[in-house]
Steps between C-alpha positions, in 0.01 A plus 500: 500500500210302304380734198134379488281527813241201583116625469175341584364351203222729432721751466746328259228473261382858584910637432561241275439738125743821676731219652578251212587856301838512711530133661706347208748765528653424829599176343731672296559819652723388795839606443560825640759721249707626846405598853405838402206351268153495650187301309248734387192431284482688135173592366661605127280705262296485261394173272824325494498122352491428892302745734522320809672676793883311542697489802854668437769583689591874600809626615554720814738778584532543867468877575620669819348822640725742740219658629484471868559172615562386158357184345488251210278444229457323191409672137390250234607558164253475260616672190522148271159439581316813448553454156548855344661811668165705511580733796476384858347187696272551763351227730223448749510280785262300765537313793159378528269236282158729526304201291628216730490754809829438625822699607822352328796421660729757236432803273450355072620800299358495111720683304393662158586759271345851663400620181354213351127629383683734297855324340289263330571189750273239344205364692673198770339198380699271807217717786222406297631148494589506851159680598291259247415868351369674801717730557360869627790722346641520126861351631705557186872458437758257684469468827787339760387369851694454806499398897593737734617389833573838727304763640246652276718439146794599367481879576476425893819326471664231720342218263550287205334331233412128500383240282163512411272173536176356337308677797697832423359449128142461626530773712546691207249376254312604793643843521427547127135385536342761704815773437356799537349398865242706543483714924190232581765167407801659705235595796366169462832358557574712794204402683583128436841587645363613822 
């Protein structure tokens, strides 16, 4: 499976400041730890000696439900690199790239820290990187991406995680530049979709 995806040249050059931010590290970032480790994109906190987001490698546990028909699903485990134990994560998730108007083939779940205006999570330096400081919400705290390949993420069930890509990554600097969409950008998107 090739990790970088051929574009038009116009829109290398366009990409090319949110893309060079990750490109390096699928170089070196190719051994997977075991078959129950997905790659997943870090966005770590604060004004570390390097705030750019890093690709990483998450483990799974494969979860079955009993409930009706039963089925399988995967729950990452993100402790490590949430940094302190402040309470519970939360995440949100999207399955559609409102600024480039398209639907996506999976759901991308962030995951943060649910409390992290008020546990003192420092400012996430690695968005405003990746956004080239034009990012609409105060993201603050680590946050953990990942691919999900199912229907409608994890809590649907009968899915899994994948690897995310360099397209997965600019799907999300996307999703952090205009997160909060406002009703008008979702309609918008809807009426495109039509």
């Amino acid at each position: 499976m090739p990790l970088n995806l051929i574009l038009l040249p116009k829109c290398q050059k366009a990409d090319w400041p949110c893309h060079k931010l990750l490109c390096s590290h699928f170089k070196t970032n190719n051994e997977r730890p075991s078959p129950k480790h997905r790659r997943a994109i870090l966005f770590p906190e604060g004004h570390l000696q390097d705030s750019s987001p890093q690709l990483i490698w998450i483990e799974v546990e494969e979860k079955f439900e009993d409930y009706e028909d039963g089925f399988f699903w995967e729950l990452p485990l993100l402790e490590k690199h949430m940094g302190r134990s402040l309470g519970s994560l939360g995440r949100s998730e999207f399955e559609r790239n409102l600024i480039r108007r398209r639907k996506l083939s999976k759901v991308v779940e962030v995951w943060m820290r649910d409390n992290f205006f008020s546990d003192g999570s420092l400012p996430n330096e690695s968005i405003k990187k990746s956004t080239r400081g034009a990012a609409r919400h105060d993201w603050r705290g680590p946050l953990v991406v990942l691919k999900y390949i199912g229907l409608g993420g994890m809590y649907m069930g009968n899915g899994k995680y994948d690897d995310m890509n360099l397209r997965d990554f600019r799907d999300t600097a996307d999703f952090f530049l205009g997160y909060p969409f406002s009703a008008d950008e979702q309609a918008a998107f809807e009426e495109d979709s039509v």
